[in-house]
C-alpha positions as CSV (number, residue, x, y, z in Angstrom):
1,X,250.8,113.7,137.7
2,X,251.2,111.3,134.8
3,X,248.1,111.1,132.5
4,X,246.7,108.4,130.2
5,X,247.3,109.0,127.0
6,X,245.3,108.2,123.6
7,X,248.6,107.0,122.2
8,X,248.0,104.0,119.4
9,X,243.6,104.1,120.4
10,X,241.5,104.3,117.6
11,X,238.0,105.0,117.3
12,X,234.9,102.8,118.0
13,X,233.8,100.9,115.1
14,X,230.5,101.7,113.1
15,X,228.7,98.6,115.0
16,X,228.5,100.6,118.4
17,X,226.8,103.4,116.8
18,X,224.5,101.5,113.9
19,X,223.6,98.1,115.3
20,X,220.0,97.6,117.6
21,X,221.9,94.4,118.6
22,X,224.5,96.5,120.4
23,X,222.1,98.8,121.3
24,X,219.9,96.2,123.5
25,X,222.9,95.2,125.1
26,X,223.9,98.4,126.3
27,X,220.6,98.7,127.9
28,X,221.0,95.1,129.9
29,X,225.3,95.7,130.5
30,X,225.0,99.3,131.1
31,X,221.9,101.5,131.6
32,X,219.9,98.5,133.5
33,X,223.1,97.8,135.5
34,X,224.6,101.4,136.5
35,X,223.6,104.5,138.6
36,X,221.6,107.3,136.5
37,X,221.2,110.7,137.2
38,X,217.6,111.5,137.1
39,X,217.1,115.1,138.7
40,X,217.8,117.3,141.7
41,X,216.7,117.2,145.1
42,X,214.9,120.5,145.0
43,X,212.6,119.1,142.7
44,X,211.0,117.2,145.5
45,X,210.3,120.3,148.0
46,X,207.6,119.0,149.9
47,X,206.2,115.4,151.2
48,X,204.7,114.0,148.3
49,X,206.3,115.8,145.0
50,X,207.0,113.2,142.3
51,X,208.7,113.2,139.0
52,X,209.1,109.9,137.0
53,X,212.1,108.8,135.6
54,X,211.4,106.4,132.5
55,X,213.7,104.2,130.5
56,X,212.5,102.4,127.9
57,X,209.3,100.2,129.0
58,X,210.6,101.4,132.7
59,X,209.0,103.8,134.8
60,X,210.1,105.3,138.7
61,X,208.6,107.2,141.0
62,X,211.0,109.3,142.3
63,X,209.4,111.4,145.5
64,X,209.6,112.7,149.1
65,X,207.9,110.5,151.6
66,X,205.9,111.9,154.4
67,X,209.5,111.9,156.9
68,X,211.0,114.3,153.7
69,X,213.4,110.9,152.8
70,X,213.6,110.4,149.1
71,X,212.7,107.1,147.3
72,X,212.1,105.8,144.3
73,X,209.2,102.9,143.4
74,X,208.5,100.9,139.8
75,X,205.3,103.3,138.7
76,X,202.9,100.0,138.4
77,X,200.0,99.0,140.8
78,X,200.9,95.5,143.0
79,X,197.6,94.1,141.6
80,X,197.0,94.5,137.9
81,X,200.2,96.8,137.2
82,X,198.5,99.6,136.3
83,X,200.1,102.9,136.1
84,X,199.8,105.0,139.3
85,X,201.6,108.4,138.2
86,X,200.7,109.2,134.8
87,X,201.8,113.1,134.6
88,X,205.8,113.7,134.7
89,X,205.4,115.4,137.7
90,X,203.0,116.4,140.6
91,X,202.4,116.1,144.2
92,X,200.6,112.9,145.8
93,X,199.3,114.4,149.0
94,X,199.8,111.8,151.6
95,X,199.5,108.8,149.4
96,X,199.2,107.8,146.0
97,X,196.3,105.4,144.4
98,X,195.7,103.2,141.6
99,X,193.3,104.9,139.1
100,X,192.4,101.4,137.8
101,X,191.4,99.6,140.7
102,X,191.7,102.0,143.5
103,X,194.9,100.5,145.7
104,X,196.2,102.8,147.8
105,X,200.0,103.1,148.8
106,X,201.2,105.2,151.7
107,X,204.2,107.1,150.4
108,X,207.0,104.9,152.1
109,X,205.2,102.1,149.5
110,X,203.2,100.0,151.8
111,X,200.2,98.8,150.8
112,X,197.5,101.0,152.4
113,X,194.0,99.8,151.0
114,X,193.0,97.0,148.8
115,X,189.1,97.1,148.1
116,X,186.9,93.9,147.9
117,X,190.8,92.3,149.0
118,X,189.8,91.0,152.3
119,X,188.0,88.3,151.5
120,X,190.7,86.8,149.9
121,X,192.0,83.7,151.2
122,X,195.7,84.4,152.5
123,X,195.9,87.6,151.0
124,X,198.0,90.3,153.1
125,X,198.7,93.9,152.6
126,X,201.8,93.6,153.8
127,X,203.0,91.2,151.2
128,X,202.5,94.1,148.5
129,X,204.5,96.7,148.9
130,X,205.5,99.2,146.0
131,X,208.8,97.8,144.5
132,X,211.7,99.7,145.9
133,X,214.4,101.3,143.1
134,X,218.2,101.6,144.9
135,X,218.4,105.3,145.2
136,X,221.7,107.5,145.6
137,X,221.5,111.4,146.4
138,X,224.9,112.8,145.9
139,X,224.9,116.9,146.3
140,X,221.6,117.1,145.7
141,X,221.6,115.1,142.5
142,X,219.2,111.8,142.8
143,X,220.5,108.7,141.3
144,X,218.5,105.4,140.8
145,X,219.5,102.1,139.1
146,X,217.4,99.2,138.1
147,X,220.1,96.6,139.4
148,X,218.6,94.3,142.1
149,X,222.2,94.5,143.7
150,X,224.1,97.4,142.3
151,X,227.7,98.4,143.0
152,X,227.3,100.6,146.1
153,X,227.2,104.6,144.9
154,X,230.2,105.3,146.6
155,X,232.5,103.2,144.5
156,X,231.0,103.1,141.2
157,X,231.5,106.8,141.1
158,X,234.2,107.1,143.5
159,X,236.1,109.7,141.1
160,X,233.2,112.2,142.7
161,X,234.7,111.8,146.3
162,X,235.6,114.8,148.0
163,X,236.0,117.0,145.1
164,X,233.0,118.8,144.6
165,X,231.8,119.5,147.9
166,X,232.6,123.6,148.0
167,X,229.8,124.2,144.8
168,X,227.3,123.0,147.4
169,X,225.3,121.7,145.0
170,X,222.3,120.3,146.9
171,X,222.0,124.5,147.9
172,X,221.9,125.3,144.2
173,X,218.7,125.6,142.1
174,X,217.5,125.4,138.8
175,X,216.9,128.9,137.2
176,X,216.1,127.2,133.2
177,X,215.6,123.9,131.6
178,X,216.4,123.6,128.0
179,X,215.3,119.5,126.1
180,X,217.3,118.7,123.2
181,X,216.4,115.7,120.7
182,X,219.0,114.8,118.6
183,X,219.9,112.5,115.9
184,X,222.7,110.9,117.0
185,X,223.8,107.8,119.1
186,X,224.1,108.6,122.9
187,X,228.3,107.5,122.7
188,X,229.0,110.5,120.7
189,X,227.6,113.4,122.9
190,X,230.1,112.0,125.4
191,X,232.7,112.2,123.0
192,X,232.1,115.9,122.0
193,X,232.2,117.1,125.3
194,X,235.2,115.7,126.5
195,X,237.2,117.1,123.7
196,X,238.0,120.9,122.3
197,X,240.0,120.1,119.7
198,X,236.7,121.1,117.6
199,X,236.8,124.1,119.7
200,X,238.9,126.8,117.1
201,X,236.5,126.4,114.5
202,X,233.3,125.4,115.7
203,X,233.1,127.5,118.8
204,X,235.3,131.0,118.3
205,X,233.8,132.9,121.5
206,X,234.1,129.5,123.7
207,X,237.7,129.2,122.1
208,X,238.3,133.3,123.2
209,X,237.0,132.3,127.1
210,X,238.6,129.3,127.4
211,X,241.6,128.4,124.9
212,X,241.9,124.7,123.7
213,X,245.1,124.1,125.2
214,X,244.1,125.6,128.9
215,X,243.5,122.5,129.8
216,X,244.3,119.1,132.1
217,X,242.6,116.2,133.3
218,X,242.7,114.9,137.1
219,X,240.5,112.3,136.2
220,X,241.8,109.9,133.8
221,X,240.5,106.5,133.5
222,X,237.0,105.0,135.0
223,X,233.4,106.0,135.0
224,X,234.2,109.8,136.2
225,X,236.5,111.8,133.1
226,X,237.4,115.7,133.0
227,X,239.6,118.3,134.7
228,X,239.6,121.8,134.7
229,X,239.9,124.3,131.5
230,X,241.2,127.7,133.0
231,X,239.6,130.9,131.6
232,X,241.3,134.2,130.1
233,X,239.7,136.4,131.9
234,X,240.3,135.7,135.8
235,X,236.9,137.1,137.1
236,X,235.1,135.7,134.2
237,X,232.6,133.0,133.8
238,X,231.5,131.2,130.4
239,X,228.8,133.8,129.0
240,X,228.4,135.8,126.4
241,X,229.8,138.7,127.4
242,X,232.7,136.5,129.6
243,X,232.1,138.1,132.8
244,X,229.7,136.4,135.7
245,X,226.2,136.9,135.9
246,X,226.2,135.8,139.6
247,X,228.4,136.7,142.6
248,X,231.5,133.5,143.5
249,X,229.4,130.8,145.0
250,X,229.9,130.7,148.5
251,X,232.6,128.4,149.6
252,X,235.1,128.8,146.3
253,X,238.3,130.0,146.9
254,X,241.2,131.8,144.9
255,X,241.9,128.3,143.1
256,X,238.7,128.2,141.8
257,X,238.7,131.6,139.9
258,X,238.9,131.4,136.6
259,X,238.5,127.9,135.8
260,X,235.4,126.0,134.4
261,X,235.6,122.3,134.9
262,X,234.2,119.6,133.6
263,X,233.6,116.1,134.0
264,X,231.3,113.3,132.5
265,X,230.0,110.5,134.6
266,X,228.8,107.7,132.7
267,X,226.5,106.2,131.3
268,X,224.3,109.7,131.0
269,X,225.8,113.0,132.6
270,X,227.9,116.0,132.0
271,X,229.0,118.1,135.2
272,X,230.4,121.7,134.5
273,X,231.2,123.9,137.4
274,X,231.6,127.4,137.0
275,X,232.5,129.6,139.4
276,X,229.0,131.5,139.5
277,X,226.6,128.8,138.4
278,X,226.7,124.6,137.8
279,X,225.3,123.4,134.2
280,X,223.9,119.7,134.4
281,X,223.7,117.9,131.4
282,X,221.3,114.7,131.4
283,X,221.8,112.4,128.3
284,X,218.6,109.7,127.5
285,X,219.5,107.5,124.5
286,X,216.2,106.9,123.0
287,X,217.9,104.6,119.7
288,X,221.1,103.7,118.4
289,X,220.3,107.1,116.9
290,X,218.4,109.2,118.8
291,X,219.1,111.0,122.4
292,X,217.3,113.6,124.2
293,X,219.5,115.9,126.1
294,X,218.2,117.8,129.3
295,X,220.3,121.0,130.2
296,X,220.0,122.5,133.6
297,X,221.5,126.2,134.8
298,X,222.1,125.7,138.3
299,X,222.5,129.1,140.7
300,X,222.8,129.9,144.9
301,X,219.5,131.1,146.4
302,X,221.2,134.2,147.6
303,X,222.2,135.1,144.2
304,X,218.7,134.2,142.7
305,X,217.2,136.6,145.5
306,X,219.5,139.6,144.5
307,X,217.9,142.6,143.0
308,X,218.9,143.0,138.9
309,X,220.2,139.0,138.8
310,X,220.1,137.9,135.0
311,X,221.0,134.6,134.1
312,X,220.4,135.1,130.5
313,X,223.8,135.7,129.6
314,X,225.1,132.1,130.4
315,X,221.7,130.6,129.0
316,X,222.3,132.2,125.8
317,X,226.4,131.1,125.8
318,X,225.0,127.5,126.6
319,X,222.3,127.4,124.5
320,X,224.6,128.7,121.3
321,X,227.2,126.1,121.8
322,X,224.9,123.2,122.6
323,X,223.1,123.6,119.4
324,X,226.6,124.0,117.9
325,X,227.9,120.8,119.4
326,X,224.3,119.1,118.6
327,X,224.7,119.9,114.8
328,X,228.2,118.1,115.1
329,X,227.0,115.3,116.8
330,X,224.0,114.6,114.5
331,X,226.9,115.3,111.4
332,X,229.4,112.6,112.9
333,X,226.6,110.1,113.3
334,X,225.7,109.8,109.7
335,X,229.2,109.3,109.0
336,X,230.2,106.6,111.7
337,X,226.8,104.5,110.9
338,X,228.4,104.4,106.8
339,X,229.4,101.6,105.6
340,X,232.5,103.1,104.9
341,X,233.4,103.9,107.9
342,X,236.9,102.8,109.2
343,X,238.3,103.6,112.7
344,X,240.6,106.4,113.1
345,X,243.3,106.8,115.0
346,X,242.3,109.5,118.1
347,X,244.7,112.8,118.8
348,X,246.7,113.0,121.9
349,X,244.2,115.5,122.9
350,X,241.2,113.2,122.9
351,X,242.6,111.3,125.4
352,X,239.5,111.8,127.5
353,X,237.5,110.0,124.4
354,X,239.8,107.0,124.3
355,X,239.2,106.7,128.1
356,X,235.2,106.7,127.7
357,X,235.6,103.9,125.4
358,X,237.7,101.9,127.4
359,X,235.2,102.3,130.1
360,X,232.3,101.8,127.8
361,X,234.3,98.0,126.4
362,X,235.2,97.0,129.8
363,X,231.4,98.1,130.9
364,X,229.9,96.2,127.4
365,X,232.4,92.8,128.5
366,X,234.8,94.1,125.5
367,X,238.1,94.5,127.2
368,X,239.3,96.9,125.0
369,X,243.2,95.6,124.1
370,X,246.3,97.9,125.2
371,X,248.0,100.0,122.6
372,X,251.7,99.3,122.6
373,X,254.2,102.5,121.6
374,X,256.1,101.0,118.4
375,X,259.9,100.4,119.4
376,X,262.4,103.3,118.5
């Protein structure tokens, strides 16, 4: 397989990381435009569990209708626009009503009662509906976008197709949520986790697990990045003691012993499968210098259920190195947002960097130009 390479790409200049101009844009060009992960199926378990997904002055109702489909509404009341969920999470019961005004919507979004409405001339129920939010569940993980017309799940992440399908990941569940804030522009999470060139100094027990250099990348170019990193130890996992904390998950086979891999999918995820346990990363840029980071341990039921299970050890190994990478990340921000800051040119090794920015110009309407090798 021949691989992209970084040869001749430099860095993003300081704009993309310091300017609000840039930073509205990327909300109408990117995160108002493409599919976001939001949560997991499982947190949905019965007809009327809700969370809200919010973006900026956007909020979505993300729930489980009374037929267990999932949808996703615009949280605002067809008359007035109040608020209808107010808590991040909850459970509806069979329908969900305005606390302003008391309009009631059945949980598929119709229009179910309108008090002192009836006496209005030409007014319908049917004509106000909650507004609908396109919705994508891909094993188990829910997806929205804002779009009126988005790009159709299955080819604006096509790079997911048919790869991930033996984790089962709609079976897994959540054992821990960690939410990181961090002071640093969202573009620069995704550049520190598709790179271990830091790895040798920064992380020493990762580096032990999983050396630098094990390392490729089936996924070169587009909106899905990463490959697999393969692990010294062949029963091992990434924890702190190295060795899994869970039994294989059902349906790996011999390839997928000792390996980790990992894979971004832009604009605002991080997928790592292990061959025990899943860790989700959820990335929320809150301002050209501040993102909240949601980090998910994902395990099978049947290993949950077993007498003695611990998932501490790969919590702890997660935790440690997430804080590590976060302290990098809010470093390299107050550098790139300097006014001396000059592009540099990016190591063979961070080729997976120089193919998020190429996505991120092409996604921004900045066709990023093509290095060419200097003759002889």
């Amino acid at each position: 397989m021949v691989q992209r390479t970084a040869y001749g790409q430099r860095t993003l200049a300081g704009e993309y990381f310091r300017s609000a101009e840039i930073f509205r844009e990327e909300r109408e060009r990117i995160f108002f435009r493409r599919w976001l992960l939001t949560g997991h199926a499982s947190q949905l378990s019965a007809p009327g569990s809700y969370y809200l997904f919010e973006l900026d002055q956007e909020s979505v109702v993300v729930l489980r209708d009374a037929e267990g489909r999932l949808r996703a509404f615009h949280n605002l009341c067809r008359h007035r626009g109040t608020r209808l969920c107010l808590e991040p999470v909850g459970a509806l019961g069979k329908a969900f009503q305005c606390p302003y005004h008391a309009w009631t919507y059945e949980l598929d979004g119709r229009l179910r009662a309108a008090p002192n409405m009836k006496d209005v001339a030409g007014f319908e129920a049917a004509d106000h509906p909650l507004l609908p939010v396109a919705l994508a569940e891909w094993q188990g993980l829910v997806f929205v976008s804002f779009a009126a017309q988005p790009e159709p799940f299955e080819s604006a992440l096509a790079g997911l197709a048919g790869r991930f399908e033996r984790w089962d990941l709609g079976e897994l569940r959540a054992v821990h949520r960690t939410v990181y804030e961090v002071e640093a522009n969202w573009k620069l999470f995704f550049h520190n986790y598709s790179e271990c060139y830091h790895c040798p100094n920064v992380h020493p027990h990762l580096n032990k697990l999983t050396p630098y250099r094990n390392t490729a990348n089936d996924l070169d170019e587009g909106p899905v990045l990463g490959g697999p990193m393969w692990m010294t130890q062949p029963d091992g996992s990434m924890t702190l003691g190295g060795e899994r904390c869970a039994p294989l998950i059902p349906g790996l086979g011999e390839g997928d012993r000792g390996h980790v891999r990992y894979y971004t999918l832009f604009p605002n995820a991080f997928l790592s499968f292990h061959p025990d346990y899943v860790l989700v990363h959820r990335a929320h840029s809150l301002s050209p210098a501040s993102t909240s980071i949601v980090c998910e341990w994902f395990f099978h039921p049947d290993a949950i259920a077993a007498p003695g299970f611990d998932p501490q050890p790969a919590i702890d190994f997660w935790d440690l190195t997430n804080r590590q990478d976060w302290e990098l990340c809010a470093n390299a921000h107050k550098g790139v947002v300097s006014r001396a800051y000059v592009p540099g040119p990016y190591a063979e090794i961070e080729s997976q960097l120089a193919a998020f920015d190429r996505e991120y110009l092409r996604a921004m309407g900045r066709a990023p130009a093509v290095p060419r090798r200097a003759a002889g």
